[in-house]
Every structure is written in C-alpha cells, then in structure tokens.
N, C-alpha and C positions, 0 to 999 in steps of 0.2 A: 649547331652543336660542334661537327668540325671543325669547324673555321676558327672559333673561339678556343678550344684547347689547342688549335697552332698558331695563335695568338699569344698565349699564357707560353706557349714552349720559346717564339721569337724573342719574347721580350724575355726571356731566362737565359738562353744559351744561343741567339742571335740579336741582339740587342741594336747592333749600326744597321741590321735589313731593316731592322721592325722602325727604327727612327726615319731611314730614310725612306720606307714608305708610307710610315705615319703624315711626315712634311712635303712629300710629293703631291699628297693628297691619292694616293691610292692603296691604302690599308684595306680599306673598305670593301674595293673592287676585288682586290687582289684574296681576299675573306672569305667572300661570295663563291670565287673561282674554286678554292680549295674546299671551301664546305660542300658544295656539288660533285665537286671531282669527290671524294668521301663519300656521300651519300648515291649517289652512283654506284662503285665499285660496291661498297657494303649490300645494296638490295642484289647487284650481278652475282653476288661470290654466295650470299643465302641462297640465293634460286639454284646455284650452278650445285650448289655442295648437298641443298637437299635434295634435287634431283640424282644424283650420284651414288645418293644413301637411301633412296625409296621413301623418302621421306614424304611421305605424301598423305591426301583427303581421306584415304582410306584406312591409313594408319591412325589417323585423328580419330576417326568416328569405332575405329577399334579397339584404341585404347590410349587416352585423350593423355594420360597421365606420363606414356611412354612418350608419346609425338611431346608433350610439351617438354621434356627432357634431354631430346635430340635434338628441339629447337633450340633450344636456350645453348644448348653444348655447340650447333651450329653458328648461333649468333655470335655468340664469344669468341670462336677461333675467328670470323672474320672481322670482329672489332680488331683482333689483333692484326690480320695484315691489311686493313685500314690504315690502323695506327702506324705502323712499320712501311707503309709504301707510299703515304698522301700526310699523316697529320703531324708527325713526328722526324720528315725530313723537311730539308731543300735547304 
C-alpha cells in the first residue's frame, strides 16, 4: 500500500528517480523497501500512541464505541507521519 502511493508521488513530482529506477531494474526493490519501512513505523507509532493514551483491552470491553473512536483518531495521526516521514519524501 506504501510503496505504491510513493510510486504514484515519484512518477508526479520526481519523475528522472522513478525513470531511472524503473530502467535499473530496481523500482520494484526499492517499493518493497519503502512499503516495510511504512508499514513498520505505522504499527510502531499505533502501539506507541495507544499505549500513551491508555488505550487499551480494557477500554474496549468498556466501551467498544469509545476505543474504536480513539482508534481510528490514533490510526489517522499516524497515517499522517507515515506519509510525512517514509511515503511522501526522498
């Protein structure tokens, strides 16, 4: 999922990387790298942010409607610095 929106960003506003790593023959590799490095960081920064925020088993089974409200609100801020530190540079 990473890898391919920093794909769709190279070929927009980096265009000679995304060529010459398309003709090197290491798009693909180089894809991979950055879809892990994202996926990675993204489950680190959930764990890190709900542990932070008490976000926890026991707030689910307390009141499922709240946890899934501070999940979604947690997943979101770390889409964002996903996107801002792995999918949307280099």
């Amino acid at each position: 999922y990473g890898g391919q929106r920093h794909k769709h960003y190279l070929k927009q506003y980096h265009r000679v990387r995304y060529y010459n790593l398309q003709i090197s023959g290491k798009l693909n590799e180089y894809l991979a790298d950055v879809n892990e490095q994202a996926v990675d960081m993204f489950l680190q920064l959930v764990k890190e942010l709900a542990d932070k925020e008490g976000v926890t088993e026991k707030v689910k089974a307390e009141n499922a409607m709240l946890w899934t409200q501070r999940v979604n609100n947690i997943c979101n801020r770390a889409m964002e610095i996903v996107n801002s530190k792995v999918i949307f540079v280099r």
